[in-house]
Every structure is written in C-alpha cells, then in structure tokens.
C-alpha positions, 0 to 999 in steps of 0.5 A: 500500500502506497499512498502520495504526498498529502493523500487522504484516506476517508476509513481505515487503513488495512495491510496484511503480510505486506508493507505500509509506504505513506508520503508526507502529510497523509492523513487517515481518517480511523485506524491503520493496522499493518499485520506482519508487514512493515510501516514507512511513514513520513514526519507529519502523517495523521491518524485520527484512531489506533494505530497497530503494526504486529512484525512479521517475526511474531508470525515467521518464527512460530512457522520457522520452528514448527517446519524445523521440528517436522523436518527432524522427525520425518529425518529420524523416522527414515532413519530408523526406517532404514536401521530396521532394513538393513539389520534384516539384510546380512551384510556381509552376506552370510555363508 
C-alpha cells in the first residue's frame, strides 16, 4: 500500500503480510493496522484512531520452528526406517 504526498484516506487503513509506504502529510481518517508487514511513514502523517503494526517475526518464527521440528522427525523416522532394513539384510552376506 502506497499512498502520495498529502493523500487522504476517508476509513481505515488495512495491510496484511505486506508493507505500509505513506508520503508526507497523509492523513487517515480511523485506524491503520499493518499485520506482519512493515510501516514507512513520513514526519507529519495523521491518524485520527489506533494505530497497530504486529512484525512479521511474531508470525515467521512460530512457522520457522514448527517446519524445523517436522523436518527432524520425518529425518529420524527414515532413519530408523532404514536401521530396521538393513539389520534384516546380512551384510556381509552370510555363508
């Protein structure tokens, strides 16, 4: 979302997973929310309810953590997956 210099924006001010650029003077009319993006505003910009930024960490890192924790179980599971395998193979081939 990107908004000029001296833009007006009647109602809310709404960004999901993407970034907030406002010029210098802009006004908004109720709230901004930016949630799990990021906010670029100039010196006087104006916003007449609440303003609320969540960073993108609070959402990435979570996700991070939960895809490194499957990762790890579906590589030990194959692991021993492949022990079991090979302790019924006889190698080195019996005589």
């Amino acid at each position: 979302m990107t908004a000029d210099d001296n833009a007006n924006i009647d109602h809310n001010l709404v960004s999901m997973f993407g970034g907030i650029r406002l010029g210098e003077g802009v006004h908004v009319g109720q709230d901004m929310v930016a949630m799990f993006g990021t906010v670029h505003t100039g010196d006087n910009v104006s916003v007449d309810g609440d303003r609320v930024v969540q960073p993108a960490f609070i959402f990435y890192g979570p996700m991070i953590f939960l895809v490194v924790v499957s990762i790890l179980i579906v590589r030990e599971f194959r692991a021993y997956r492949r022990r079991v395998f090979l302790r019924g193979y006889g190698y080195p081939p019996r005589m």
